[in-house]
Backbone bond lengths (Angstrom), bond angles and torsions (degrees), N, CA, C in turn:
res aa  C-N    CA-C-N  psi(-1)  N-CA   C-N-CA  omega(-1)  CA-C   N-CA-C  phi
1 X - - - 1.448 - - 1.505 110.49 -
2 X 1.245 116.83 -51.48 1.618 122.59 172.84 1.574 104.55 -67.40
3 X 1.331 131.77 12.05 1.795 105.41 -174.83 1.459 80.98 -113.70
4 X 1.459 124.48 -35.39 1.919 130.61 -168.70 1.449 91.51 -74.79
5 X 1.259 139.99 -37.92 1.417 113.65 170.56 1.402 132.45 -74.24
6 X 1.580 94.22 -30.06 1.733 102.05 168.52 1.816 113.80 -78.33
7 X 1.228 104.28 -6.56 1.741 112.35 168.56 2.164 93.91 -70.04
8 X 1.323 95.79 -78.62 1.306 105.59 -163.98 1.617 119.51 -46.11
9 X 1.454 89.50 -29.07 2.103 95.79 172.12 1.661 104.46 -57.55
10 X 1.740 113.12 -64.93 0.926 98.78 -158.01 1.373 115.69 -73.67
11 X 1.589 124.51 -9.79 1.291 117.42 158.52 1.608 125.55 -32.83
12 X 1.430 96.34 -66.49 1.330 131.68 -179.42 1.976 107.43 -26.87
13 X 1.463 78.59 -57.60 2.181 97.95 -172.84 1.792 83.96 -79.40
14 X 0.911 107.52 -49.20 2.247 77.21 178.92 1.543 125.60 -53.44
15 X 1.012 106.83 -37.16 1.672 122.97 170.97 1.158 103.41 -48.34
16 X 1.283 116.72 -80.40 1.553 142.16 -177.63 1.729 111.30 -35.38
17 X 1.488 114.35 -44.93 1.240 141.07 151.93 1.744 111.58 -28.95
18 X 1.684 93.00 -77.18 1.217 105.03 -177.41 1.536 132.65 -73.61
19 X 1.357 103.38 -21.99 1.511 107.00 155.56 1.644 131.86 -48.54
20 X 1.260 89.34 -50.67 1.806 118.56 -171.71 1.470 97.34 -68.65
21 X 1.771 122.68 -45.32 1.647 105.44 176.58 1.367 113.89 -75.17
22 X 1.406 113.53 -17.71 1.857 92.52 164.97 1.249 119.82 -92.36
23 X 1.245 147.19 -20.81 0.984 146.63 156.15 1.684 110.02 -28.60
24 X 1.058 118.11 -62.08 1.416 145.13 168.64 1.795 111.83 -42.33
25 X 1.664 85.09 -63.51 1.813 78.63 179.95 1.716 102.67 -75.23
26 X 1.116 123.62 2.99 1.612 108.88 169.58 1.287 121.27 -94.75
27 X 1.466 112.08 -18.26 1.653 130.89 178.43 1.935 86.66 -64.36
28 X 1.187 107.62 -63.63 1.478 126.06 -158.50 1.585 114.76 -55.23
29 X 1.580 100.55 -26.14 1.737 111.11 -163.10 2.202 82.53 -90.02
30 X 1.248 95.98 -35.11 1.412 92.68 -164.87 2.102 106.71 -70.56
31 X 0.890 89.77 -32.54 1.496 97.03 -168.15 1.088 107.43 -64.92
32 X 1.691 124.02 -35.83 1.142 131.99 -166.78 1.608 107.35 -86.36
33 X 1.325 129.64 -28.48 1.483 148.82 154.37 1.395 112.17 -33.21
34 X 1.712 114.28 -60.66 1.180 124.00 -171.17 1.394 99.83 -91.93
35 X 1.131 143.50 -3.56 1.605 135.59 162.57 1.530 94.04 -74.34
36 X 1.129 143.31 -56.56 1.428 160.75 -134.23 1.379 85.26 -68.35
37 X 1.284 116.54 -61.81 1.784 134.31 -153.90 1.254 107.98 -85.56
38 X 1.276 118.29 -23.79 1.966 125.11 178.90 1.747 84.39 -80.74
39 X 1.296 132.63 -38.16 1.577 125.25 -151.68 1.439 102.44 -92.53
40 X 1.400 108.06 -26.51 1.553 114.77 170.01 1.827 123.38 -75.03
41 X 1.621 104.65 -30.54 1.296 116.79 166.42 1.558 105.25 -57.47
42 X 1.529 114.81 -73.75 1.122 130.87 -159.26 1.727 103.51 -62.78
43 X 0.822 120.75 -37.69 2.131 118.28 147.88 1.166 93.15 -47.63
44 X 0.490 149.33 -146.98 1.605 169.84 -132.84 1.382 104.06 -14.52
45 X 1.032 122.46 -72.42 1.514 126.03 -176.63 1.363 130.44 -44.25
46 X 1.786 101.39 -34.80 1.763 112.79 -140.79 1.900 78.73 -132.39
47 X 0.917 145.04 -26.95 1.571 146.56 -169.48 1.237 105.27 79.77
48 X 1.469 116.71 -168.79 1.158 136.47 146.49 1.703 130.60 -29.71
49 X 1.332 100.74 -49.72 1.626 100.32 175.48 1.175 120.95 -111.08
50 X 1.335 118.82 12.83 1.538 120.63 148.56 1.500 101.20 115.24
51 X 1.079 140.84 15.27 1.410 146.28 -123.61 1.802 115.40 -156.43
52 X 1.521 126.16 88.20 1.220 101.58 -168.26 1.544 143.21 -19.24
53 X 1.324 126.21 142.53 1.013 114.79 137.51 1.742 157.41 -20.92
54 X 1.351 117.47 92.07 1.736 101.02 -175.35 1.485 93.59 -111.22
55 X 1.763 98.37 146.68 1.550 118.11 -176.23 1.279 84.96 -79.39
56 X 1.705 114.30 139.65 1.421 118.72 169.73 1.117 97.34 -92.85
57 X 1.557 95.90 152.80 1.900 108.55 -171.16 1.726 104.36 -119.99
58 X 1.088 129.41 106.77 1.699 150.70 177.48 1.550 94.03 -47.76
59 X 1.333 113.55 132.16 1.194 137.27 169.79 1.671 126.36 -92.34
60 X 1.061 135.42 71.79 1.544 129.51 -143.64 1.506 117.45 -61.56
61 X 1.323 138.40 102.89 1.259 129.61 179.57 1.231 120.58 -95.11
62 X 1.395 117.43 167.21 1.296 146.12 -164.39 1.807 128.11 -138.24
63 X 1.579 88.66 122.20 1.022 78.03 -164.89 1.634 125.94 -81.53
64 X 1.674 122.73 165.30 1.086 113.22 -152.90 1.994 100.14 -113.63
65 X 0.737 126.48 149.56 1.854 141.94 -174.15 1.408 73.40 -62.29
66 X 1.711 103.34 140.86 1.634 119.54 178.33 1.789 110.25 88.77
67 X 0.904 115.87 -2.13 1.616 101.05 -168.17 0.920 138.59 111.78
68 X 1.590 144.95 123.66 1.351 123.15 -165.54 1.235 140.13 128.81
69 X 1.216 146.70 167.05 1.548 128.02 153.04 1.400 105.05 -122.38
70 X 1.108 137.23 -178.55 1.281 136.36 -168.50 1.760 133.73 177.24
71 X 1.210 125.37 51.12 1.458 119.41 -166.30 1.157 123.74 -23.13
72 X 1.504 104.07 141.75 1.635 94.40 -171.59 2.045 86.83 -142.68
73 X 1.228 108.38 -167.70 1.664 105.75 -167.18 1.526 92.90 -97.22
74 X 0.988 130.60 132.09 1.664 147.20 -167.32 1.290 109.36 -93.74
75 X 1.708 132.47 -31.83 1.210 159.27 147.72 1.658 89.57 -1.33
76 X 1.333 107.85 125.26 1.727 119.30 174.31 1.344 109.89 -124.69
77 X 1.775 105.75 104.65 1.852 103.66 -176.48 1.508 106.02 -79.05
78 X 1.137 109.53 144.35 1.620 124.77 174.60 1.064 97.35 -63.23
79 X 1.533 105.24 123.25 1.440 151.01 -163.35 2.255 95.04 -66.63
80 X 1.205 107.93 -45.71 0.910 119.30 -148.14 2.046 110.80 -119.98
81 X 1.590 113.48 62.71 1.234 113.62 -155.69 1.677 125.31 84.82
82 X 1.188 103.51 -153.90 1.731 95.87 162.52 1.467 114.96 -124.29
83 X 1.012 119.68 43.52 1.575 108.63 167.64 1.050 91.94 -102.62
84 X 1.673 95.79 166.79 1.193 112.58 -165.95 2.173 113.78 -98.65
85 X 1.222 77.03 -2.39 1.546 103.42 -163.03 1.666 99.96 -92.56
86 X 1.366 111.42 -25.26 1.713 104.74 -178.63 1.135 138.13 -46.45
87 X 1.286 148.56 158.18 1.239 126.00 -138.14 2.315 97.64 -172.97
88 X 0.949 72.48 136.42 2.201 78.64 179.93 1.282 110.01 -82.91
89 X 1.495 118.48 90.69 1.757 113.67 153.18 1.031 104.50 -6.19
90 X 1.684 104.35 124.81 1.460 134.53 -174.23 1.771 101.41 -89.68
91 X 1.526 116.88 -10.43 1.168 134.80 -121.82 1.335 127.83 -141.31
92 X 1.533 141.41 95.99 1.773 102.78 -172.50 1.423 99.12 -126.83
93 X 1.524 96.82 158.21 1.884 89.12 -171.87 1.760 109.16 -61.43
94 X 0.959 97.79 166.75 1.673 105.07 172.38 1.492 115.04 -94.89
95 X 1.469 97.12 140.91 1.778 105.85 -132.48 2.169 84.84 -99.77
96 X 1.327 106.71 148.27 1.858 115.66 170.21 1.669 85.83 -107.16
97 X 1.638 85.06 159.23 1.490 107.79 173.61 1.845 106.34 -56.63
98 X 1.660 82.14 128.84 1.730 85.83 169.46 1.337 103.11 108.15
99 X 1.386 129.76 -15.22 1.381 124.21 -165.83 1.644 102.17 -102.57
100 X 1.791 100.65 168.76 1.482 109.85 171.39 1.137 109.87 -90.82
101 X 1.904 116.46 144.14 1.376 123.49 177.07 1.691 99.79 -91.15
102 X 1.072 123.38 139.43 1.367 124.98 -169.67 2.386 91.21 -130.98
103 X 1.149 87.77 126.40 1.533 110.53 162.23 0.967 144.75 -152.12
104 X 1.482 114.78 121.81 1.570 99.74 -159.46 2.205 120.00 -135.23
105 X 1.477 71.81 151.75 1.909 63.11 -170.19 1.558 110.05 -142.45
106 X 1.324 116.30 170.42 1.283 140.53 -179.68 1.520 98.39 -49.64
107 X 1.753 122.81 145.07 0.975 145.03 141.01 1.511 128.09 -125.95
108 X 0.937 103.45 109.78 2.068 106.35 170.63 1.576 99.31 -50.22
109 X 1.737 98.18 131.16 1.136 115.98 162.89 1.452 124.77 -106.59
110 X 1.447 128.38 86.74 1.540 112.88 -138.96 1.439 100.38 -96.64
111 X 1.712 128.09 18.76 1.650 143.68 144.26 1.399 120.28 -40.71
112 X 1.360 106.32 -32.46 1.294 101.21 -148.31 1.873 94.86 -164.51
113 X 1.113 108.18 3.99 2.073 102.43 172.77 1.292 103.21 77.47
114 X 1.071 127.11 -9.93 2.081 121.51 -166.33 1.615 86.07 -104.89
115 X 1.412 88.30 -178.18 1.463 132.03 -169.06 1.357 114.25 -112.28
116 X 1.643 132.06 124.44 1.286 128.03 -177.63 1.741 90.86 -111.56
117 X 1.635 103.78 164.39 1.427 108.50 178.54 2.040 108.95 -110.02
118 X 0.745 131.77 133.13 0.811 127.66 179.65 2.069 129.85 -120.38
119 X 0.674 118.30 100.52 1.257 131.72 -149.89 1.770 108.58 -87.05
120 X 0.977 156.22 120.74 1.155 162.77 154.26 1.189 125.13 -63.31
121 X 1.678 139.17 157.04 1.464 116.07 170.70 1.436 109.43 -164.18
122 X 1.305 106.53 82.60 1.984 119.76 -167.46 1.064 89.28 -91.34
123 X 2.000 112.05 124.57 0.784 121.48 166.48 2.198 119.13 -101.48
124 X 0.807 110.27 162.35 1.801 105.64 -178.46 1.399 87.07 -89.80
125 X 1.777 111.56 115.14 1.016 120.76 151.48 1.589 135.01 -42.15
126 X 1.636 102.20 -49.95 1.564 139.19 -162.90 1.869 106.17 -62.96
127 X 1.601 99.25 -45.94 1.386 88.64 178.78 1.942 100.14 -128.02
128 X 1.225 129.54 20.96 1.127 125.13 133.96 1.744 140.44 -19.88
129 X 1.140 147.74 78.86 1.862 127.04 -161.79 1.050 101.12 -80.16
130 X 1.265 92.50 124.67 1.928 113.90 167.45 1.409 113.08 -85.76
131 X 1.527 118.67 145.56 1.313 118.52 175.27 1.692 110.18 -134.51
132 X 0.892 99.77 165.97 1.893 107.29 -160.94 1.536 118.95 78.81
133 X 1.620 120.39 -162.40 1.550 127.06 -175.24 1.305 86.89 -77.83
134 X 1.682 93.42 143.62 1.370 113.68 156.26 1.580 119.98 -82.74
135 X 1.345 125.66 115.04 1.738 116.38 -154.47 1.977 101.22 -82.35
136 X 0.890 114.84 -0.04 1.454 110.30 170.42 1.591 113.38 -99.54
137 X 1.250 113.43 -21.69 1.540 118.66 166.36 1.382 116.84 -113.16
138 X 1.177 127.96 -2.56 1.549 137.95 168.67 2.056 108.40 71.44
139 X 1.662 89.84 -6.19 1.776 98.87 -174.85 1.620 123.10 -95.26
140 X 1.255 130.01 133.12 1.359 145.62 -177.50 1.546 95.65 -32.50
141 X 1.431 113.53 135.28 1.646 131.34 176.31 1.440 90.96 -83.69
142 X 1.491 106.07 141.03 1.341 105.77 162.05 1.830 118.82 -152.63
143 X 1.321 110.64 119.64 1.282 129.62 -152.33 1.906 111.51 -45.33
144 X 1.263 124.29 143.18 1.288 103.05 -172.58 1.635 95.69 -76.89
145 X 0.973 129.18 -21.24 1.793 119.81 179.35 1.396 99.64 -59.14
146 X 1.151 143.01 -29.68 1.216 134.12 -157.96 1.358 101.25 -95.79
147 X 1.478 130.07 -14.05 1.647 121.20 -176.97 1.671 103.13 -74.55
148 X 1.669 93.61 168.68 1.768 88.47 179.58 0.990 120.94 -55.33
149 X 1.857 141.60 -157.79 1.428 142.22 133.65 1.284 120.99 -44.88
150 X 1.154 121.16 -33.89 1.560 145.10 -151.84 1.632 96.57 -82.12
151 X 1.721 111.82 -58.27 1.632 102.79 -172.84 1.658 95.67 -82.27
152 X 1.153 135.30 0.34 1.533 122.37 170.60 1.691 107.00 -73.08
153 X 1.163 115.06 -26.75 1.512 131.96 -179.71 1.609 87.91 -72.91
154 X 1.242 120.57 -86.25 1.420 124.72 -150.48 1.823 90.79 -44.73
155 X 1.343 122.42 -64.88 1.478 122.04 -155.65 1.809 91.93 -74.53
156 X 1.176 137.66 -5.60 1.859 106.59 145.21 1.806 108.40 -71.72
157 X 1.004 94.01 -59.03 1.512 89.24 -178.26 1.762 126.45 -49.25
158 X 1.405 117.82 -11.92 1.611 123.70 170.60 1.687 105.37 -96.95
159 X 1.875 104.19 -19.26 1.691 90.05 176.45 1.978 94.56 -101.57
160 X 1.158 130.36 35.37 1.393 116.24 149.07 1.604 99.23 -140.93
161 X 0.940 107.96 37.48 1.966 121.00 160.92 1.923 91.62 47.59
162 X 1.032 144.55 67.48 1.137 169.54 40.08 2.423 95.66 -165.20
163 X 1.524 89.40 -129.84 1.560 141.51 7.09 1.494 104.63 -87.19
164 X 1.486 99.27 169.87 1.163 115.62 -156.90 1.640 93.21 -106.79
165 X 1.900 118.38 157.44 1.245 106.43 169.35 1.606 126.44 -93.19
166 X 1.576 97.68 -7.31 1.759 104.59 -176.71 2.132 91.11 -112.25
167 X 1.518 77.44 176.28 1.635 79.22 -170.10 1.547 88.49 -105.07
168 X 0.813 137.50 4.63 1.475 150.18 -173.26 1.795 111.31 -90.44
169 X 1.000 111.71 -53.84 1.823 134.29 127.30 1.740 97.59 10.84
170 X 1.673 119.63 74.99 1.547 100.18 160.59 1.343 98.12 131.73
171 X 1.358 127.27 -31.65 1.174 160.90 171.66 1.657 107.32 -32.04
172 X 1.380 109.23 108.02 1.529 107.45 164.66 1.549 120.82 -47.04
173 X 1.223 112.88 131.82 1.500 140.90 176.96 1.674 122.56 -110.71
174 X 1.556 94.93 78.79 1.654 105.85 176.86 1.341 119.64 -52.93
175 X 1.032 147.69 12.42 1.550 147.78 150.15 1.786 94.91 57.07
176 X 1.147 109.90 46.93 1.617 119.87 171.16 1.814 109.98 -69.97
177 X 1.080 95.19 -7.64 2.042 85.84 -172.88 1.707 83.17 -88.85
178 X 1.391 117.34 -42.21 1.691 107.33 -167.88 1.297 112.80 119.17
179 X 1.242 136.33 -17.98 1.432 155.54 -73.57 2.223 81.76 -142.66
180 X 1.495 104.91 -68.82 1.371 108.84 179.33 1.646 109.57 -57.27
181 X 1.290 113.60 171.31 1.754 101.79 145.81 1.893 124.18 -64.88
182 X 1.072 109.05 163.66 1.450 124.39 -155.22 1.788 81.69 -96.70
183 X 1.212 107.34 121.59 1.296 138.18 151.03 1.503 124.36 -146.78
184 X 1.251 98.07 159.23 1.915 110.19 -174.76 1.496 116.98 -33.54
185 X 1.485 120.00 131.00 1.969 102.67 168.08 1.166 119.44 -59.24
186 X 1.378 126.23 146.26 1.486 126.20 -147.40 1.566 116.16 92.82
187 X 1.287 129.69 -53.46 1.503 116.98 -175.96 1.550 101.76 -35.88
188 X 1.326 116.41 -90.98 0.954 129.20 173.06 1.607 152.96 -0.70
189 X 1.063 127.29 73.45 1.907 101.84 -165.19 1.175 101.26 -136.37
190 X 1.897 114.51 148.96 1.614 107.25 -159.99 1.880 87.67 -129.37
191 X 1.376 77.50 168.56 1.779 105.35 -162.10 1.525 110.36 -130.42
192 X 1.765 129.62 108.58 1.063 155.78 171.82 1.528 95.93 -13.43
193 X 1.589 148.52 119.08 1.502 126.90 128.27 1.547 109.31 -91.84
194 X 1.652 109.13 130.37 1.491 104.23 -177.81 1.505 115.25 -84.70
195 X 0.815 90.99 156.97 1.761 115.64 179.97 1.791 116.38 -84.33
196 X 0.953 126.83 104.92 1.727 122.17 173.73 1.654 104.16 -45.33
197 X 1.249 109.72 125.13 1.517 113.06 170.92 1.324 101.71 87.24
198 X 1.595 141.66 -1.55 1.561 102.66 179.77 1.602 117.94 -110.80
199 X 1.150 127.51 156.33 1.033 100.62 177.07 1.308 133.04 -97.75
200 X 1.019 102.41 14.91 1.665 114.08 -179.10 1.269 108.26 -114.02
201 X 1.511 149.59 -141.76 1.469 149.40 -135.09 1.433 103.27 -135.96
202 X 1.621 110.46 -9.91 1.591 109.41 -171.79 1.516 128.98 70.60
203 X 1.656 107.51 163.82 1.430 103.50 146.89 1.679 150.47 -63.79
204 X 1.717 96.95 -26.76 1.200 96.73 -178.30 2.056 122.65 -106.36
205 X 1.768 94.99 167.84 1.419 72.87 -161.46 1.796 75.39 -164.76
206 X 1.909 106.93 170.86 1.171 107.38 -151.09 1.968 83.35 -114.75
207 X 0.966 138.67 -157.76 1.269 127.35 -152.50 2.069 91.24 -179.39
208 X 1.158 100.04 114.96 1.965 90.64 178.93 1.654 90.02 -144.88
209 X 1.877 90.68 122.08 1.858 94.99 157.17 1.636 103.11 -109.19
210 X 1.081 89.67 178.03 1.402 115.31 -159.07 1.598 105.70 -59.16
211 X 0.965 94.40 -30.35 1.895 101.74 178.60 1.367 109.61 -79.42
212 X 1.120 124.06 15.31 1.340 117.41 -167.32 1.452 150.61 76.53
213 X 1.635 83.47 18.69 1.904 96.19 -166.33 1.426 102.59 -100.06
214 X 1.232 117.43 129.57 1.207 120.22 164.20 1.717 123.14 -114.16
215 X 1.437 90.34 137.01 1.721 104.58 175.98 0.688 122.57 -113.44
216 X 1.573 126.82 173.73 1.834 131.63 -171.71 1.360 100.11 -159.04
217 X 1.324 99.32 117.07 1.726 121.16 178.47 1.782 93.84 -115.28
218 X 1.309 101.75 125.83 1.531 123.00 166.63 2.129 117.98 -100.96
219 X 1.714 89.20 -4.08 1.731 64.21 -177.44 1.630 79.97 -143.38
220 X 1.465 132.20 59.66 1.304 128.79 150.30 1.467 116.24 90.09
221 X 1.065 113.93 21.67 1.645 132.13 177.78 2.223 106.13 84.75
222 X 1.303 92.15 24.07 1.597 71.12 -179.91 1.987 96.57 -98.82
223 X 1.268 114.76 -0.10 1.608 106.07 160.25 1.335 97.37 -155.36
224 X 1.580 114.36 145.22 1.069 120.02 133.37 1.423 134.00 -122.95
225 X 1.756 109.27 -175.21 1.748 112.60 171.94 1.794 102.71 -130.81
226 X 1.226 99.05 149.78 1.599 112.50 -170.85 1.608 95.08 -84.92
227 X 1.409 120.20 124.96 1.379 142.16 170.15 1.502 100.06 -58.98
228 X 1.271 116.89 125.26 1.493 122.30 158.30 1.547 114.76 -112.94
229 X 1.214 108.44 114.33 1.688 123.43 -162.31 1.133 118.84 -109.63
């Protein structure tokens, strides 16, 4: 009776034993889990040398004439003053005869990363007024506003090829005084301006070569001035 109870005691203290070392190795498996996961946080966060993390930020380059790549400052100055808000007419007024067409646009400045503006400015030769000698005819420009009523009549009637009121109207103009530049007979052909009160065809008259030049003689071809239209 005393050896089966001293059997069952020391059973008892092995159990008791063996409880307590797992208890232990589960404290131990756990501790080491949560060290694992604090050491994996703290990587992550802090790096290698202990020291946050910075997101690196990409610098965009461009390449340069000759070869290469090359950073340059990306920075875009307002095109238009210094706000920052400026902005390129979407828009241009609508242009009357005689005026400059103005357009303008963006250029890369690859000196310096910005933007230059660059502006254009075609003017219409055709109905432009010229003032001073004309250097291909050596003769005084003279504005079509400034001709009478009379050659505003004749020059609609030479830009819709007539009809004309004289039959003379169309008529080659041999440039016998010398007076125009010297081109072939035929370039040349002159057009009636009438006179208030006369009854015949007058002195004056409009003068067209083939290139498009037009003249105006008021006293019968002994002068003229080159029409600027």
């Amino acid at each position: 009776m005393t050896t089966s109870f001293g059997n069952t005691n020391a059973l008892a203290q092995r159990a008791g034993s063996d409880t307590i070392s797992l208890v232990r190795s589960k404290r131990t498996v756990g501790g080491l889990v949560a060290a694992v996961v604090v050491a994996l946080l703290t990587w992550w966060v802090y790096g290698d040398d202990g020291a946050p993390q910075e997101t690196p930020t990409s610098e965009p380059s461009v390449s340069v004439p000759g070869g290469g790549s090359d950073s340059i400052d990306t920075d875009i100055t307002p095109p238009f003053g210094t706000s920052s808000d400026a902005s390129v007419p979407s828009t241009v007024p609508e242009m009357s005869s005689g005026e400059a067409d103005f357009s303008t646009s963006l250029q890369p400045d690859t000196t310096n990363g910005s933007f230059a503006t660059t502006t254009t400015v075609a003017m219409d030769a055709t109905t432009t007024p010229q003032s001073g000698v004309d250097p291909e005819s050596g003769l005084q420009w003279l504005a079509a506003s400034e001709l009478p009523p009379e050659a505003h009549t004749t020059l609609g009637l030479i830009d819709s090829d007539g009809p004309y009121p004289y039959d003379q109207d169309g008529a080659t103009f041999e440039n016998r005084e010398g007076i125009l530049p010297d081109h072939p007979i035929g370039y040349y052909r002159e057009f009636t301006v009438d006179t208030p009160g006369a009854d015949h065809r007058g002195a004056r008259r409009i003068v067209v070569g083939d290139g498009d030049e037009f003249y105006y003689t008021e006293d019968h071809y002994e002068s003229f001035e080159r029409i600027s239209r």
